[in-house]
N, C-alpha and C positions, 0 to 999 in steps of 0.2 A: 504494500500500500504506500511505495516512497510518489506519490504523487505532489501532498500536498507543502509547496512552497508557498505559499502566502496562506492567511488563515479566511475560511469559509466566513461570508456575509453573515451567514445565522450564530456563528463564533464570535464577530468580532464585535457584536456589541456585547455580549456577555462578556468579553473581554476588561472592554472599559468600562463596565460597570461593575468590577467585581474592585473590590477594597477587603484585604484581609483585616479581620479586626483584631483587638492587641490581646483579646480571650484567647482566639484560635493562633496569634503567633506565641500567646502563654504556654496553651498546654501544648505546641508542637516541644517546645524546651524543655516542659517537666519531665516526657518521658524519659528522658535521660537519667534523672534526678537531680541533677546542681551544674547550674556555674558557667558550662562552655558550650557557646553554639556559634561557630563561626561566621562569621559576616551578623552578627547580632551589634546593632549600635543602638543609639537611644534616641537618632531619627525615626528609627521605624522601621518596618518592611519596604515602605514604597520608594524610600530613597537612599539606595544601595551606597554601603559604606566604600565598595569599591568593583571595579569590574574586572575583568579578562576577557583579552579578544580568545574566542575558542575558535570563529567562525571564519573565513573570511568575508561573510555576508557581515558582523560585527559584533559586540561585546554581549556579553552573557553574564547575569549576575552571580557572585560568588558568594549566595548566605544561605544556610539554612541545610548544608550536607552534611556537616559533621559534628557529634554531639561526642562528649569526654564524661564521663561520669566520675563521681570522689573514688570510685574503688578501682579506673582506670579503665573500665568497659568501653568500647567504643562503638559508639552509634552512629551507622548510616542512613541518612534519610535518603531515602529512592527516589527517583523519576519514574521511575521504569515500574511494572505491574509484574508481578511476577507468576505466572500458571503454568509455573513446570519446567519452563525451558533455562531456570538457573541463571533469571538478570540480578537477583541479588548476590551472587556467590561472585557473577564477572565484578560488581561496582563495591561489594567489600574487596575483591583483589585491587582494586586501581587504587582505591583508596589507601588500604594498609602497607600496600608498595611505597608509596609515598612520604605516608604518616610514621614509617617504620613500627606497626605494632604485629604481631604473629594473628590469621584468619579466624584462631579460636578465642582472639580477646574482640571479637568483632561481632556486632549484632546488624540487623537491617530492617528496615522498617519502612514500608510503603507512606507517600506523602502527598496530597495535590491539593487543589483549593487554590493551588497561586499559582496561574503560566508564568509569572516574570520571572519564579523560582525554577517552576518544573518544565516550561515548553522543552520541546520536543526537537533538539537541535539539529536533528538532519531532516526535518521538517519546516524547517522555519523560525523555528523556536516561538511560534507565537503562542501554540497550544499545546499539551499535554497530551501523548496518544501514545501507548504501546504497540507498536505494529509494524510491518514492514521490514520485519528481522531490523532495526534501526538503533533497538538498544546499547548496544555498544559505540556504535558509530555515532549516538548522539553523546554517550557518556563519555569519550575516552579523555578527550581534554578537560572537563568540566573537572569528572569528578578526582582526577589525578590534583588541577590545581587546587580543590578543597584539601585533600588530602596535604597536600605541599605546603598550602597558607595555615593550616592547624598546626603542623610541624615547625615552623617558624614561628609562630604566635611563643608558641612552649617553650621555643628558645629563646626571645624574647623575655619570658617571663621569668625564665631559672637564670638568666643574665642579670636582670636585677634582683632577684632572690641570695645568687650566689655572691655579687657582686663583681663579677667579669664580664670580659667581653664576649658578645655574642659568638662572634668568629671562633672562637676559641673550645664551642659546643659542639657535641653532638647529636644524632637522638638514635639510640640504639632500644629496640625492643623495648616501646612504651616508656623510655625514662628518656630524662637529657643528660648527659654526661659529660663532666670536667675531668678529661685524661689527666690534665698533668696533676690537679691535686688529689682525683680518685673519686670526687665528691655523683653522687648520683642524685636527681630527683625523678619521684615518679609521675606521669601525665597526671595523674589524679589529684595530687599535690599542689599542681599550677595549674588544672582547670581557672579557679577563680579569678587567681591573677590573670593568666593568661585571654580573661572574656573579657576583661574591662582595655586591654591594649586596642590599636588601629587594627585592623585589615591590611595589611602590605598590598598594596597598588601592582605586584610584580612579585612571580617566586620563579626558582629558577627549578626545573622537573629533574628529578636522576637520569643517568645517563646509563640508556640500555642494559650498558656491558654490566651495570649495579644490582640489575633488577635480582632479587631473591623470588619473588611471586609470581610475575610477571610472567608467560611464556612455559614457566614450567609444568610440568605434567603431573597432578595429585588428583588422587580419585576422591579426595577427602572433597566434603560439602557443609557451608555454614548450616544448612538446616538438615544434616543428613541424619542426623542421629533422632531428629524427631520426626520424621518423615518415616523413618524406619521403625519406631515406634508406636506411631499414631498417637503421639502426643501435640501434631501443630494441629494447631485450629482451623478449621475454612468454613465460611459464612454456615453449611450446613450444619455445623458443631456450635453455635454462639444461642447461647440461654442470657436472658433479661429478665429482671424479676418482672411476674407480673404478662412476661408474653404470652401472644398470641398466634396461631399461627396460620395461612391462609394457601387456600390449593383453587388453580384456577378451571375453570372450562370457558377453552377456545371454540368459535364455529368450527364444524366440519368441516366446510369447504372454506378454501381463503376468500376474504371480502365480505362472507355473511356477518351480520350485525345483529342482534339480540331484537328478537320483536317481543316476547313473554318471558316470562318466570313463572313456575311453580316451585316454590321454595317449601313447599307442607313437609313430604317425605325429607328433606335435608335438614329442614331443623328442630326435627322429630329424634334426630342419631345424638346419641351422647356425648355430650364436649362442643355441640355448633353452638355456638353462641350470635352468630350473624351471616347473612346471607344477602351479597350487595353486587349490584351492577357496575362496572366500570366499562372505561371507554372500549376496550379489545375481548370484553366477557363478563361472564361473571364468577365471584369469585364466593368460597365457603371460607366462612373465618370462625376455628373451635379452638378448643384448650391444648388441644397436641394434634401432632400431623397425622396420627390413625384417624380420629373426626375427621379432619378436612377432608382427606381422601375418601372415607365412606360418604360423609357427606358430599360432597361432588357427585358421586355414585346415584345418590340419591337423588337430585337436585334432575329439573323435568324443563328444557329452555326451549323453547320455538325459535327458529332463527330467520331470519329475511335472509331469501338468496338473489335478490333480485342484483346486486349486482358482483356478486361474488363468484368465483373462476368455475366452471363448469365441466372444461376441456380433463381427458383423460392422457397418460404422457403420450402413447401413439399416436392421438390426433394432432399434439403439437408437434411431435417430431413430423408429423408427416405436412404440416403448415411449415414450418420452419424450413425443411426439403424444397417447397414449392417456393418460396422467399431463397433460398438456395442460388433454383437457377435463375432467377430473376435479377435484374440488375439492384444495387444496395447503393448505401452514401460512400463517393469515393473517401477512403483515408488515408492511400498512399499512392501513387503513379508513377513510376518510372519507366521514359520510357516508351515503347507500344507494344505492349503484350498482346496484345489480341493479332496485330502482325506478327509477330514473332511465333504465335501459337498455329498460325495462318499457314507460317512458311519452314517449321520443325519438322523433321522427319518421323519424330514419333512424338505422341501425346498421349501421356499419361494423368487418366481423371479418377479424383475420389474422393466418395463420403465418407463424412466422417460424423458418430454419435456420442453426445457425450452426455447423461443424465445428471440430475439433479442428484446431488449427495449434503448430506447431513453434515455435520460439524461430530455431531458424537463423541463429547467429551465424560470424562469420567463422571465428573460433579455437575449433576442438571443445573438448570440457570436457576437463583435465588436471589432474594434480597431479604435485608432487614430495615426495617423506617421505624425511627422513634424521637418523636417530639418532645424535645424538655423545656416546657415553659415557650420560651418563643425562637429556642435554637431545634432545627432538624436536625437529624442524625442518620447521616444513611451509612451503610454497611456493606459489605461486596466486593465483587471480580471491577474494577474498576477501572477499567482500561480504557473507557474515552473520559474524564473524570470530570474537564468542563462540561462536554454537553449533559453530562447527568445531573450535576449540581445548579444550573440552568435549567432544566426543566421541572426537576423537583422539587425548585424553588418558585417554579411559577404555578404548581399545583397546589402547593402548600399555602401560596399567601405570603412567601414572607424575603426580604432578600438574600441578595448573597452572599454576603457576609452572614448571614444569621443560621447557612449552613453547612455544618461541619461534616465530613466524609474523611471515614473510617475506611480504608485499601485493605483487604484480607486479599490471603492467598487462595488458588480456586484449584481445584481438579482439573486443569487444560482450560483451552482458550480455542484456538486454531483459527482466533479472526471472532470467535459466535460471541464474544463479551463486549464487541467495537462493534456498536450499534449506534447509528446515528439519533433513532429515534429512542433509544434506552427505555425498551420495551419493557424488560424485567422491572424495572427500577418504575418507572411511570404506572405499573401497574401498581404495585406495592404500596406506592405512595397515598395512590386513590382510592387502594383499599383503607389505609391508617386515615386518609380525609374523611371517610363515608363512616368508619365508627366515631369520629370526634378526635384522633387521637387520644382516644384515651387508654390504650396499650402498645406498647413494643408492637410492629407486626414483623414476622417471617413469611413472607411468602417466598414456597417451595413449589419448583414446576417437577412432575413427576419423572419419569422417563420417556412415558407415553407423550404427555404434554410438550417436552421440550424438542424430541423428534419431529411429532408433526406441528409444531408450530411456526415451523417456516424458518427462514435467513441459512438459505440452501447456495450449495454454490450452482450459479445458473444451470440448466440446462442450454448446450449449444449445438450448434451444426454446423460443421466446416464443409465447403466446397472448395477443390483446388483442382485443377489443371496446368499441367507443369510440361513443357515443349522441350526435348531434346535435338540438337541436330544433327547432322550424320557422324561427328564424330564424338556425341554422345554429350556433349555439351550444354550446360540448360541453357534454351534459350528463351523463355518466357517464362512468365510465372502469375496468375488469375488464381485470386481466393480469396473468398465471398462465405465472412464470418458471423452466424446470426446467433443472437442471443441475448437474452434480457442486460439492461444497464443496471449496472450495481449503484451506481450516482445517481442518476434520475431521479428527481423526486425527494433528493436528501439536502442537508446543507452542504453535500459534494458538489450538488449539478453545477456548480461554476468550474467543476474541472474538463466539465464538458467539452470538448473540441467539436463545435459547429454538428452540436449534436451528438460525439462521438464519443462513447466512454475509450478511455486510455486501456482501461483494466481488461478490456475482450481483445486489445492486441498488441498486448506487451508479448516480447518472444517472436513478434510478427516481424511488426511494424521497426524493431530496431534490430533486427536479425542481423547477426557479426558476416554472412556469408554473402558473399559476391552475386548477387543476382541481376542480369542485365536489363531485363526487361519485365519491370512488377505494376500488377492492376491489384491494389488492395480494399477490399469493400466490406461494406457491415451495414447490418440490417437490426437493428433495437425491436423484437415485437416486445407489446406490452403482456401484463396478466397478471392477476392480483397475487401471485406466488410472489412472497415474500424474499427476496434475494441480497445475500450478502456474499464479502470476501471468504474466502474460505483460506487453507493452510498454501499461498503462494502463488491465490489469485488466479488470474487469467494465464499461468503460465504452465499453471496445470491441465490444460489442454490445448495451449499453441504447441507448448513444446513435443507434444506427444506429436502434433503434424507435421510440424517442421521437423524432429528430427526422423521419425518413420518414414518419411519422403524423402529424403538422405539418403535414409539405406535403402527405397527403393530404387535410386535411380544409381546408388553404386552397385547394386546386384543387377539388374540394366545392362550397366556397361560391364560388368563382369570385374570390376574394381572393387578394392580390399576399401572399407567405408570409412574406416580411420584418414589414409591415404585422400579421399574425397575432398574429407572435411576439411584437413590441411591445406588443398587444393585452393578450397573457396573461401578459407579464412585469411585478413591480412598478417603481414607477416611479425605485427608487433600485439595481435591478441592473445590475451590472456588464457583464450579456452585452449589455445597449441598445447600448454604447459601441464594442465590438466589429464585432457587427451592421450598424450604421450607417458604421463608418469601412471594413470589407471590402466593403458596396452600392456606397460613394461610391468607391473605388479600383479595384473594377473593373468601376464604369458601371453600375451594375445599375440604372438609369432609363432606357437607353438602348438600343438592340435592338441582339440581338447580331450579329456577322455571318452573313450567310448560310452556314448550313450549320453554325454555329457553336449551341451552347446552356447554359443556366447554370444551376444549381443552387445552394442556398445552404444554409448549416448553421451552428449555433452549441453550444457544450458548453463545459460548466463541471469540471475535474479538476484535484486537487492544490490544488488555493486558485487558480488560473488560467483566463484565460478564453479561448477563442480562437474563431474566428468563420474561415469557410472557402468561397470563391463557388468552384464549380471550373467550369471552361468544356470542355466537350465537343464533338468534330464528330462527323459521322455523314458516312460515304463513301455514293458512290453503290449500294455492295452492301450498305448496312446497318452496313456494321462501324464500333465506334465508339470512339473515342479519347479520352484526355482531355487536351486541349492546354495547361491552364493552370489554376493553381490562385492565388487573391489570398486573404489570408489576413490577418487582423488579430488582436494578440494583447494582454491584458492580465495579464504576469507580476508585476504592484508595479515597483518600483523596480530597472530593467536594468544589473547590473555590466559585463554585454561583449556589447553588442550583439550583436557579429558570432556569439557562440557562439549567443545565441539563435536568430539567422539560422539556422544551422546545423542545430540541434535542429528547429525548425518545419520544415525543409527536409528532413532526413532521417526526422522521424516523420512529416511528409509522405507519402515515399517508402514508409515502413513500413506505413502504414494502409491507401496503395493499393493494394502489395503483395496484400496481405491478403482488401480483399475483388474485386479483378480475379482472383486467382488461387492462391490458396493454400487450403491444406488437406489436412490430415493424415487417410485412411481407415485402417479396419480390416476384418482379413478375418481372421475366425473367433480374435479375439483379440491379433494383432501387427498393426503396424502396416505398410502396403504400402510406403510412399516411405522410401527410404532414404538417397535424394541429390537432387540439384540435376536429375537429368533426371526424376525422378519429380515432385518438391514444387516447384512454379510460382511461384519468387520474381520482383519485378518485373524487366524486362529495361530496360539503357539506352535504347531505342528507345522505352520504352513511358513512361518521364521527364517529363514535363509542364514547363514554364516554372512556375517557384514566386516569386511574390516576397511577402514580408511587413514588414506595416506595426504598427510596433510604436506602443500605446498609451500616451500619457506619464503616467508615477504618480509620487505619494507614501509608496504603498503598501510595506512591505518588500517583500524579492523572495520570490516562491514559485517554484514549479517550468516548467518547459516541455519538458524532454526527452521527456515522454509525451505534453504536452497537444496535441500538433497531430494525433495519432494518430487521437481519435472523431470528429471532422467529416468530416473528409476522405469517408470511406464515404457517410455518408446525402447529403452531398454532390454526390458525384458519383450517387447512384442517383436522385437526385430532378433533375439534369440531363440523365440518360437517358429518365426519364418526359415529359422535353419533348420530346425528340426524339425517341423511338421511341413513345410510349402507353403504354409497359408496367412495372408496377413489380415489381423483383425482393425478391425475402424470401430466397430462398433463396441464401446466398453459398458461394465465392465467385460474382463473375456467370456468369467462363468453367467450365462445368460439366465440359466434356471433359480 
C-alpha cells in the first residue's frame, strides 16, 4: 500500500484538528513510571523541542520514542502496529543499538493519537498507517536518532553528576561510564536529571562496523517468551469491570440494510441485556460472549435487498470475461501493440481467474469502546489509528483530543485491520452510543461473521495477448485488467489516476522487463462486495501473469526462463541478483531428482526484491506437491535477520495458501465459506521445506513481510507445467 505521499482530503482535516491534550501526553509518560521521555519540554507536544531531517522530503519530530524508567527499563513507544510480523522487536533493535542497553532490558509499546509524532515516514509522514511492509523503512532513521538523543541526554547528565567532561563518557550496557576514574552511573539514576536537559538539535549515529544488534542473527524475540506462553494480551483477552459484550448480525447479501427486528426470542437467552440497530446491522449486547452468540442465534431481522449485490461469482466472472475482451481505460501505451500483434509470427492469448479471498487471520476482528466521563477509550488492532479516532469521535459526540486509543497487539492483520471506513470500530462505538455508554463494550465478530463480512481481496480477470516474432522475440504486448477498485469510494479515491486504481496494476504497469510495444487497460466494475488490500495487494495476481507469461514464452522459444528474464531485464536491476543467487542455491543447473521438478519466479514489491525456485513432485497418481521452496531476497540493509526468515517463511506459506486452495465464492450475493471447513487454508502437511538466502546491501531496509507472497504462485504453476504439460490460469489450482 506505499501509495500514499500526500495525506487523503478526508485525513487532513482530522489532521488539523486534532491537539493532543496534556492528560493524554500525561499518561503516555506514566507508563514508564518516572522522569525521562525524550523530546519532552515544557512547551508542549505541539512545539517540538527539536527536529531531525530523516527524510529528504524534511524534518520529523524527535519526542515521545523513548521512555527510561528508575529501575533502568527501557521503553519504546511504536509507530508501527504490531500483528505478528515482529515491528516491535525491529524498533527495540534500532533503538537499543543506539541507546547501548541489551533487547531484554527493553519493553515496547504501541502509540498514536499524534501524526506529528507517529506519521508514517515513507508515506509522507502526515499520517499514521501500518502497511505496505513500510515499517522499517519509515522507522530506520527516526527511531535510531531517538535512541542516539537519549544516549547523549544521559551523558549529558552523568557529566554534571560526575562533574567531567562529557567527551570523556561512555554508555556501555544501560550505564554511562568514566574509564579513567572507574566511576559508573546507571540510566535509571539520570532518568530525572537527564528529562529536564535540551534535546540536542544533532546526534551523531554508530558507525556500522559498531553495531552489536544490528544485522545480527538471534532467534530471540522481545515478546517471545509470552507469546509462547499465552500470557500477552490481545483485545480478545481485555476484561473491564463492569463489561459488556456484543456479537453482530451482518445482511446476507452485501448492501442489504435492516428493514425489521424481532428481538423477542434474543432477549429471552440468558445474559442479553440489549438488542440494538446500528448503521451495518444489528447487534446483541449480554453479560459474556456465550449470550451474545446464542442470542444472535436467536434474534429474527428482515432485511431490504433492494439494493444489495445479487450476482453469484460465475456470473461475474463471466461479466468480467465479456468487459475482458472489450476495450477498458487506457493506463499505459507504449508504442503500437495492436500493430505489432498484427505483424508477430505467433500470438499467444490468455485468461486469466483470480477469486475473491479472505484475509483469515487468527484473531476475528474486535473492538472495545469505553466512555469515562467525557474521555472515549477505544481498544484494538489499530493500524489506521487516525481514521478510527476521527470517526469514533464523530459518533461519540465529543472531540479529538477527548479520545484516547489504547494499540493492543492482534492475531495477524494481512491489510483486514487498515480499513478506511473502521468498520469494527464504528460499529462498536454505536453499539456503546445506543446503550448510553453506560458499560465497557467488546464487541467480538465470530469467525462466521468476520469471513463473510467482506474486505476480500478483489476478485479479477486478466486478458493478455503477447506477439512473438520469428525469432521469438516479444513483440507486443495487450492486457486488459478488470476488477473492482480498492480506492473508490474511500478517503483513497484521490489516488485515483483519471479513474484508475494504482493497486490492480502494480507489477504491470512498472514491470522491470523490456517490453517494446505495450497497450495496458483496466476496467473498475462496481458491486456492493466489500473490497480491501489484502497481504501485497495487486501484486498478488499481476505477478502471477507476468511472471507465468515469462515462462511461457521461454518454453516457446525453447529457452532456459532464468536466461529470458536476464534477457529482458536492464543490466543495473536488482531482480538479476536475486535471480541468480535463488538458481545457484537450489541447483537450478543441475537436474532435479527424479520425480522431482522446478519452477522459478522473480517480483519486485515495497522497494524489495525476492526471487523464489519452488520444487514440486508428482506421485504416481498424478497428485502433486510442493516439496521445497529456495528463495532469495533483496530487502537493503537487514536489522534481524531471523524476522526476515520468518516473514519470507510465513508469506511463503500465505501465497501458497492462496493459490493451492483458497477462495472466497458467492451465491446470489453473500458469501458461501464461512469457516475453516468451507475456505481451504494451507494444511501443515501440505508445508514445503522453505529456506532463504538473504542478499547483502547497503541499501536502507525496505519491506519483506508481503514480499515473499507474489513468487511463490507463478512459481510453483510454472513447476507444475514441467511436470504435468498443463498450465493453470484459473486459481486457486484445487478447484473442488
Amino acid at each position: 500500500m506505499l501509495y500514499a505521499r500526500t495525506l487523503p482530503p478526508a485525513l487532513a482535516s482530522r489532521q488539523s484538528a486534532l491537539s493532543l491534550s496534556r492528560r493524554q501526553f500525561i499518561f503516555g509518560a506514566s507508563l514508564v513510571g518516572t522522569a525521562f521521555l525524550v523530546g519532552c519540554s515544557s512547551s508542549g507536544p505541539e512545539t517540538p523541542a527539536a527536529t531531525a531531517a530523516t527524510t529528504p522530503g524534511g524534518p520529523a519530530p524527535f519526542e515521545a520514542y523513548v521512555g527510561i524508567a528508575a529501575d533502568g527499563t527501557v521503553t519504546v513507544y511504536s509507530s508501527q502496529f504490531d500483528m505478528g510480523q515482529n515491528a516491535y522487536h525491529g524498533l527495540a533493535t534500532l533503538v537499543a543499538e543506539e541507546l547501548e542497553v541489551a533487547l531484554d532490558r527493553v519493553l515496547v509499546e504501541g502509540r498514536a493519537g499524534n501524526p506529528k509524532w507517529y506519521g508514517n515516514l515513507a508515506m509522507g509522514g502526515a499520517f499514521q498507517l501500518t502497511g505496505g511492509s513500510s515499517s522499517m523503512a519509515s522507522s530506520w532513521d527516526r527511531y535510531r536518532q531517538a535512541g542516539a538523543m537519549a544516549r547523549e541526554m544521559l551523558k549529558q547528565a552523568a557529566a554534571q553528576k560526575l562533574g567531567v567532561e562529557v567527551a570523556s563518557l561512555t554508555a556501555v550496557n544501560g550505564e554511562i561510564v568514566h574509564a579513567e576514574s572507574g566511576q559508573k552511573v546507571a540510566y535509571g539514576d539520570l532518568a530525572s536529571a537527564a528529562a529536564a536537559l535540551p534535546v540536542p538539535a544533532a546526534v551523531a549515529l554508530k558507525d556500522k562496523t559498531a553495531w552489536t544488534l544490528i544485522g545480527k542473527d538471534s532467534t530471540d524475540r522481545i515478546d517471545g517468551l509470552a507469546k509462547s506462553t499465552g500470557t500477552l494480551t490481545y483485545t480478545i483477552d481485555l476484561k473491564l469491570p463492569g463489561m459488556l459484550y456484543a456479537a453482530m448480525v451482518h445482511s446476507p447479501r452485501f448492501g442489504g440494510t435492516v428493514k425489521s427486528v424481532n428481538d423477542a426470542a434474543a432477549r429471552e437467552v440468558a445474559g442479553v441485556v440489549d438488542v440494538v440497530t446500528v448503521s451495518r446491522g444489528v447487534a446483541v449486547v449480554a453479560s459474556n460472549t456465550w449470550a451474545a452468540f446464542q442470542g444472535r442465534k436467536a434474534l429474527q431481522v428482515e432485511w431490504d435487498f433492494a439494493n444489495a449485490e445479487t450476482r453469484s461469482t460465475d456470473a461475474m466472472f463471466k461479466e468480467y470475461e465479456k468487459l475482458a475482451a472489450g476495450p477498458g481505460m487506457p493506463a499505459a501505451q507504449k508504442g503500437d501493440a495492436a500493430a505489432a500483434l498484427a505483424r508477430a509470427t505467433k500470438v499467444i492469448e490468455a485468461d486469466y481467474r483470480f477469486p475473491y479471498l479472505a484475509h483469515a487471520a487468527l484473531e476475528p476482528l474486535n473492538a472495545l469502546i469505553h466512555k469515562d466521563g467525557e474521555r472515549l477509550n477505544i481498544y484494538g488492532g489499530l493500524q489506521m489509528p487516525d481514521a478510527v479516532q476521527a470517526a469514533c469521535a464523530g459518533i461519540a459526540a465529543v472531540n479529538l483530543d477527548q479520545v484516547d486509543l489504547h494499540v493492543m497487539k492482534t492475531g495477524g492483520g494481512f491489510g483486514r485491520r487498515a480499513v478506511p471506513d473502521c468498520d469494527v470500530f464504528v460499529e462498536a462505538t454505536e453499539i456503546a452510543k445506543a446503550i448510553g455508554f453506560r458499560a465497557p463494550v467488546l464487541l467480538q465478530w465470530t469467525r462466521e461473521t468476520d469471513m463473510a463480512g467482506g474486505r476480500y481481496r478483489p476478485l479479477h480477470v486478466h486478458r493478455v495477448r503477447v506477439g512473438l516474432d520469428a525469432e521469438g522475440r516479444i513483440s507486443g504486448w495487450q492486457h486488459h485488467v478488470v476488477g473492482q477498485s480498492i480506492f473508490a469510494g474511500t478517503p483513497f479515491a484521490g489516488f485515483l489516476k483519471n479513474g484508475i486504481d494504482p493497486s490492480s496494476l502494480e507489477g504491470i504497469e512498472d514491470t522491470p522487463y523490456a517490453l517494446p510495444d505495450v497497450d495496458l487497460q483496466v476496467s473498475h466494475p462496481s458491486s456492493q462486495v466489500p473490497v480491501l488490500w489484502w497481504r501485497s495487494v495487486g501484486h498478488t495476481h499481476t505477478a502471477f501473469v507476468m511472471e507465468t507469461m515469462i515462462d511461457e514464452i521461454a518454453s516457446i522459444n525453447g529457452e532456459d526462463p532464468i536466461a529470458l528474464r536476464l534477457k529482458l531485464l536492464p543490466e543495473n536491476a536488482r531482480q538479476r541478483a536475486v535471480l541468480n543467487l535463488a538458481a545457484e542455491k537450489a541447483g537450478w543447473n543441475t537436474p532435479a531428482a527424479e520425480g522431482r521438478f522446478r519452477g522459478i519466479a522473480v517480483h519486485q514489491s515495497f522497494g524489495s526484491f525476492v526471487a523464489t525456485v519452488a520444487e514440486v513432485s508428482k506421485a504416481a497418481d498424478g497428485a502433486i506437491k510442493v516439496e521445497r521452496c529456495v528463495v532469495a531476497s533483496d530487502c537493503g540493509l537487514v536489522i534481524n535477520p531471523d524476522v526476515v526468515r520468518a516473514q519470507v517463511e510465513g508469506g511463503t506459506a500465505f501465497g501458497l495458501s492462496a493459490v493451492l486452495g483458497e477462495r472466497l465464492t458467492l451465491l446470489e450475493g453473500g458469501a458461501e465459506q464461512t469457516n475453516f471447513d468451507g475456505y481451504s487454508v494451507l494444511r501443515m502437511d501440505q508445508m514445503p521445506e522453505v529456506s532463504l538466502h538473504m542478499l547483502a546491501s547497503a541499501e536502507a531496509p525496505t519491506g519483506i513481510g508481503e514480499c515473499a507472497v507474489p513468487p511463490i504462485g507463478p512459481a510453483v504453476a510454472d513447476a507444475i507445467v514441467r511436470a504435468t504439460g498443463q498450465r493453470l490460469r484459473q486459481l486457486p489450482f484445487r478447484q473442488a
